[in-house]
VOGU-3710 file (C-alpha; in Angstrom, 3 decimals, decimal comma):
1> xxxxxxxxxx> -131,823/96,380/-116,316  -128,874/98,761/-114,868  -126,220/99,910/-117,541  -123,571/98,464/-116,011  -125,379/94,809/-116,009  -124,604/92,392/-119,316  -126,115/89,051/-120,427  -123,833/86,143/-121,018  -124,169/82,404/-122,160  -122,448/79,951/-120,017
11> xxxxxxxxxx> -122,752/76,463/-121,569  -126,129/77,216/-123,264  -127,328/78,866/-120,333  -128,169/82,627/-120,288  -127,624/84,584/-117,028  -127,450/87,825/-115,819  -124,527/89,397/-114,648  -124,932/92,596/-112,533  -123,464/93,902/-109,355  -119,821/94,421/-107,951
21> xxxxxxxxxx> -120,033/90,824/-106,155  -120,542/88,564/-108,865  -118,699/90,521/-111,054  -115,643/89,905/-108,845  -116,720/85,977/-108,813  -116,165/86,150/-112,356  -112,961/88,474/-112,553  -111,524/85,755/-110,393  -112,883/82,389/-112,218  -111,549/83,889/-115,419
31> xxxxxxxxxx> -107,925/84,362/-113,887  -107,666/81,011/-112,857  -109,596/78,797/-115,038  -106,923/77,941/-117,095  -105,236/76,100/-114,374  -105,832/72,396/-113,008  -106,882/73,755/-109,860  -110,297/72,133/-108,357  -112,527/74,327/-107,585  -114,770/74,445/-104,554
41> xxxxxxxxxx> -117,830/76,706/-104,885  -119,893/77,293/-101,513  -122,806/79,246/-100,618  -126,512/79,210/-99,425  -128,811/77,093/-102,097  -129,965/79,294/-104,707  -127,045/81,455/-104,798  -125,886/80,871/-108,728  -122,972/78,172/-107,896  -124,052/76,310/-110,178
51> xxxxxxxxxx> -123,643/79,356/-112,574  -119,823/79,998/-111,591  -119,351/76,380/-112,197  -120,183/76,754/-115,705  -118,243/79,813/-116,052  -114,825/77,883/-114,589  -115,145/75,243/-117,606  -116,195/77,739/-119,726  -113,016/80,017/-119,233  -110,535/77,269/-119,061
61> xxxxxxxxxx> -108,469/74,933/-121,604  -110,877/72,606/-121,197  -114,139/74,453/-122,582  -114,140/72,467/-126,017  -114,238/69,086/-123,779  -117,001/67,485/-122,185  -118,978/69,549/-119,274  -120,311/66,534/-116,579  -122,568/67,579/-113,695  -124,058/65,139/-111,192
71> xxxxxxxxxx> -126,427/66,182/-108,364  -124,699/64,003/-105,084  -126,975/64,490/-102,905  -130,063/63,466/-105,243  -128,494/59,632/-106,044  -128,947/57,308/-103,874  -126,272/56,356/-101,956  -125,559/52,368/-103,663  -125,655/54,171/-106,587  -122,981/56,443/-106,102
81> xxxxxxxxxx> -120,081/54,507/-106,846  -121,356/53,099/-110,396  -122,583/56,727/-111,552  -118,999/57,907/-110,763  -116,720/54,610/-111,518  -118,726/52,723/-113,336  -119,396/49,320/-113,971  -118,518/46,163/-116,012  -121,576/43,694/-117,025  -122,362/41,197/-114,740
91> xxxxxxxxxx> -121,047/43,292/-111,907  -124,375/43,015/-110,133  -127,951/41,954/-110,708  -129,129/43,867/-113,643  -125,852/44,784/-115,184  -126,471/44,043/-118,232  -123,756/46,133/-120,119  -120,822/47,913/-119,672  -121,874/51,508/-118,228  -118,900/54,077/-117,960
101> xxxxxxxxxx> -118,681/55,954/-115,613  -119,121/60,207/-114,756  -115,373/60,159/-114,646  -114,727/58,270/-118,052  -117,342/60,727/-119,801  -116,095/63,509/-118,635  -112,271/62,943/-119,194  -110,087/66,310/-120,346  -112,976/67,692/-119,341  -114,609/69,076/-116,112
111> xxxxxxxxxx> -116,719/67,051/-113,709  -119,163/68,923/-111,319  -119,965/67,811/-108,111  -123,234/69,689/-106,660  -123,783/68,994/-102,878  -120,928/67,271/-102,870  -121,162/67,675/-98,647  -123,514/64,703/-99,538  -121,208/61,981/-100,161  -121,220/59,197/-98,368
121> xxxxxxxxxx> -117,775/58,234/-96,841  -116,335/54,751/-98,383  -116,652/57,057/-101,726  -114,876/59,912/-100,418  -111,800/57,771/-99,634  -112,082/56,864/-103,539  -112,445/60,105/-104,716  -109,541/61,751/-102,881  -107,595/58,765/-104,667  -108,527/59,353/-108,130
131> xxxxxxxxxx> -108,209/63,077/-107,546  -104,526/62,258/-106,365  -104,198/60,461/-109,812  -104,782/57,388/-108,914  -106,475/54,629/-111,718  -109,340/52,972/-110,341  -111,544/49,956/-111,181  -115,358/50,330/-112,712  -117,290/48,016/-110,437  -116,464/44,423/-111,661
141> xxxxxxxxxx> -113,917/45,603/-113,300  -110,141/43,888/-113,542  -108,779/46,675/-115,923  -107,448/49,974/-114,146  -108,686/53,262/-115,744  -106,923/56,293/-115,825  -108,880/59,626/-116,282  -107,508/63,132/-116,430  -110,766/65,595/-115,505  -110,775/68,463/-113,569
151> xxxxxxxxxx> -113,153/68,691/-110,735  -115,281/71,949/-109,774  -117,468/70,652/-106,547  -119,938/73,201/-104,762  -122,013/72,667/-101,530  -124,659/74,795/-99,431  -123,064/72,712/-96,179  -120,715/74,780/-93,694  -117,541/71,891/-94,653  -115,104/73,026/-91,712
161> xxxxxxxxxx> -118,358/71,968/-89,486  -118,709/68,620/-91,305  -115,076/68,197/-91,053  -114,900/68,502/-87,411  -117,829/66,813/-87,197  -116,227/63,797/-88,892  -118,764/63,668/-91,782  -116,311/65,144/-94,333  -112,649/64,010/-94,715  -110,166/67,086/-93,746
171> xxxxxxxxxx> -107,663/65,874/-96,705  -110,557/65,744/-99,634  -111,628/68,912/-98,196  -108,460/70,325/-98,643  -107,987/68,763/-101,688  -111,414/69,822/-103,724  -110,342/73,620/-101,911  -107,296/74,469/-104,009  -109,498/77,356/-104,761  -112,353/78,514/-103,185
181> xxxxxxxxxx> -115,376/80,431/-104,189  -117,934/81,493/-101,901  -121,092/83,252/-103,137  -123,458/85,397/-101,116  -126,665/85,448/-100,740  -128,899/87,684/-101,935  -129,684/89,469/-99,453  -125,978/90,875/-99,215  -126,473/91,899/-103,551  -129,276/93,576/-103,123
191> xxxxxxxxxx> -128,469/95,912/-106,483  -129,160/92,258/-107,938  -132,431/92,250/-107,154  -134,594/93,968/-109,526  -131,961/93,677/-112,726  -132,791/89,869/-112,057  -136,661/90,325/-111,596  -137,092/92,135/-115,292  -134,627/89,718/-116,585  -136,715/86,872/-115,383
201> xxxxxxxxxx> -139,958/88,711/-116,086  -138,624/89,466/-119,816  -137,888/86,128/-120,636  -141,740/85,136/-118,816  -143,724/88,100/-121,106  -141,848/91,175/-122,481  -144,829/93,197/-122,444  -144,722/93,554/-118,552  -143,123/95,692/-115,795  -142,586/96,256/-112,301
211> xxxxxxxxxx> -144,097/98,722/-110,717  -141,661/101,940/-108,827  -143,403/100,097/-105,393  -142,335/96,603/-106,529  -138,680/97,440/-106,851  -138,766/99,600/-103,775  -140,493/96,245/-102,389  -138,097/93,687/-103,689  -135,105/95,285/-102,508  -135,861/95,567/-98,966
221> xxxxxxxxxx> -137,322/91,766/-98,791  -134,531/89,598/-97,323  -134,715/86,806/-99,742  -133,575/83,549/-98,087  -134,392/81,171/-100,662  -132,026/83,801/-102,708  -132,105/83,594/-106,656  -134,638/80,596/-107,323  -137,210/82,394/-104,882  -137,004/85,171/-106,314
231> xxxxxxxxxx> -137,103/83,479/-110,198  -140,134/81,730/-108,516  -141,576/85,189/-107,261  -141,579/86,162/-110,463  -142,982/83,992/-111,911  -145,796/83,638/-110,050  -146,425/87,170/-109,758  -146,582/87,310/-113,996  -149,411/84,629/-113,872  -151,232/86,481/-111,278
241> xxxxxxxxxx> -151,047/89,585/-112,667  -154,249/91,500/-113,319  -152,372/94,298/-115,702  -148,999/94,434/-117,727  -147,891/96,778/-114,794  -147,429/94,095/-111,985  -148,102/96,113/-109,031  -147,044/95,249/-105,057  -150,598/93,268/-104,339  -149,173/91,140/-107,730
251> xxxxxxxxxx> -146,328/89,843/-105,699  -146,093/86,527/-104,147  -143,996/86,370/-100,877  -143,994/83,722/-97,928  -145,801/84,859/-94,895  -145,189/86,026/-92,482  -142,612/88,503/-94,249  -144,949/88,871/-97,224  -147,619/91,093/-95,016  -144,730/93,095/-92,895
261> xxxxxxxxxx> -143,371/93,667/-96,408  -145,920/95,020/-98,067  -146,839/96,865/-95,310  -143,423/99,191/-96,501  -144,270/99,809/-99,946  -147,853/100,382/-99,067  -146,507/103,353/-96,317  -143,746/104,206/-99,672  -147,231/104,814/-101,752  -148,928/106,766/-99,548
271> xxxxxxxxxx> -145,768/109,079/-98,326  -145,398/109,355/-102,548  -148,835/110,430/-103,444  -149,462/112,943/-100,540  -145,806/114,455/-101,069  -145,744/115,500/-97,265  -142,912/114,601/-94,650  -139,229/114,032/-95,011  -137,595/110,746/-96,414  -136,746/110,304/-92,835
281> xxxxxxxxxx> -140,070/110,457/-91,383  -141,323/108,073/-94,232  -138,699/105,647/-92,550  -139,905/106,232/-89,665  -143,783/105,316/-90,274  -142,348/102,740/-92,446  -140,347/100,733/-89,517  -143,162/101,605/-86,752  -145,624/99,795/-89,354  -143,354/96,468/-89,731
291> xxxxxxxxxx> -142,856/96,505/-85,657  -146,592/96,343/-85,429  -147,654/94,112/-88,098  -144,577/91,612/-86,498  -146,227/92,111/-82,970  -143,186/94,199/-81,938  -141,143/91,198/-82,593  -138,033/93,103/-83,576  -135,813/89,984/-85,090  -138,471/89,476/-87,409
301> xxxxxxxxxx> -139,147/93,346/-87,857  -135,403/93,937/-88,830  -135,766/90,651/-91,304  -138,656/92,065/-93,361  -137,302/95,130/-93,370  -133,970/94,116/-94,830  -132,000/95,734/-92,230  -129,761/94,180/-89,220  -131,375/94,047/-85,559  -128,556/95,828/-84,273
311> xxxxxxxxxx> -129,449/98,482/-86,708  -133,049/98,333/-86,064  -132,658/98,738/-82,525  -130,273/101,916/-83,311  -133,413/103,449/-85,421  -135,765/102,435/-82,145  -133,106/104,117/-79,777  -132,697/107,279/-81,671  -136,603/107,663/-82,249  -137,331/107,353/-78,463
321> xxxxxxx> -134,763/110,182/-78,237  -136,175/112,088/-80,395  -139,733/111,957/-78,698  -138,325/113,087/-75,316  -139,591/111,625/-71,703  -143,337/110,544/-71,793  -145,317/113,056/-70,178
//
């Protein structure tokens, strides 16, 4: 773990905070929790949205009120409504109570919305209603309920697509996006990446460690299941592990990238141990390995490698410079 990285508990949950991105997530969150604003968190799954969430509630007025999350995408879509609004007994077959709803239990609180690109449309005209201040009805219902809960939604959907698209409504778009906070992948923090392995692999077994290769390893893979692949990676790799050192054959990655990848720390390990040739040179064995484990497939190459094409294709260029003409 880096000196500059600190542990924090958000709502019972401990995470990790390290790196000048989320650090700035948080900077922000903190200045403008304690308004009414919603809050519209977006990013690839696996990101930590769900983590800034929890950090908006707890920073704001709110954070002695309740905290509701709902998954939108995982209900099915009659059940939507009641989960949300509601419902009075009798309302349908097998109402056999009164069942608030997500927006009663979570009044002068916060309400979370994950995937809330998954809504279905009749609910997102009732939603941009209530969110207006409008009362609603539960389902059944004859008495109008008025609710006063702040709403933090988050999404791994491109929304100006959906909304041109005509899948999202422009005005609850605009409307859950009084601020928004989008969160990068991985791949784009990769000082993340090996604070958050030990910090996973401490809370798995204390007694182990990463390897030198493994965090040489780890940084350069691209990631793109982001923070639960790599949480998964780790895990994995601690069950696996034949020694408390887990070493770059202990790692668990997806193939193809897995191979190309630890084709580079197995060229770091030897350039190490025989001490011989620049870091430049190691580089250069190290991206001529990856091009011909990939097949020469460069787009692929440049992925494992952690690099862009257009900067692979640089390296490539300045390489067949270097060699001169072919004889």
């Amino acid at each position: 773990m880096t000196s500059t990285a600190s542990v924090t508990t958000l709502l019972g949950v401990e995470a990790l905070i390290c790196g000048d991105a989320m650090r700035r997530i948080l900077e922000l969150v903190q200045r403008v929790a304690q308004t009414s604003a919603s809050v519209l968190i977006t990013g690839e799954s696996g990101t930590g949205k769900e983590l800034v969430a929890r950090a908006v509630h707890h920073h704001s007025l709110r954070c002695g009120k309740p905290w509701v999350d709902v998954n939108c995408g995982a209900l099915p879509e009659h059940l939507v409504e009641s989960e949300l609004f509601g419902y009075e007994k009798g309302a349908f077959s097998g109402a056999n109570a009164v069942k608030p709803g997500l927006f009663e239990i979570a009044d002068k609180g916060t309400l979370f919305l994950d995937e809330v690109g998954e809504l279905p449309p009749q609910l997102q005209i009732k939603l941009l209603r209530v969110l207006d201040g409008a009362s609603y009805y539960r389902l059944g219902g004859v008495r109008k309920i008025s609710v006063d809960v702040r709403i933090v939604a988050a999404t791994n959907q491109n929304m100006e697509q959906a909304v041109e698209a005509g899948a999202f409504r422009r005005d609850l778009y605009h409307r859950l996006r009084q601020l928004h906070v989008p969160v990068p992948p991985l791949r784009e923090r990769p000082e993340e990446v090996v604070p958050l392995a030990e910090f996973f692999l401490a809370k798995i077994n204390p007694t182990f460690h990463f390897s030198r290769d493994c965090h040489s390893l780890m940084r350069q893979y691209p990631w793109p299941g982001n923070i639960r692949e790599l949480r998964n990676m780790v895990y994995q790799s601690s069950l696996l592990a034949e020694s408390k050192e887990i070493g770059p054959a202990d790692l668990r990655f997806p193939e193809p990238l897995g191979e190309a990848a630890c084709g580079i720390c197995a060229t770091a390990t030897v350039a190490r141990e025989s001490d011989t040739g620049s870091l430049e040179s190691m580089e250069q064995a190290t991206i001529l390995r990856v091009l011909r484990e990939t097949g020469g497939h460069q787009e692929r190459a440049a992925a494992a490698l952690g690099i862009s094409r257009r900067t692979l294709s640089r390296k490539l260029k300045t390489y067949r410079e270097e060699a001169g003409p072919a004889s």
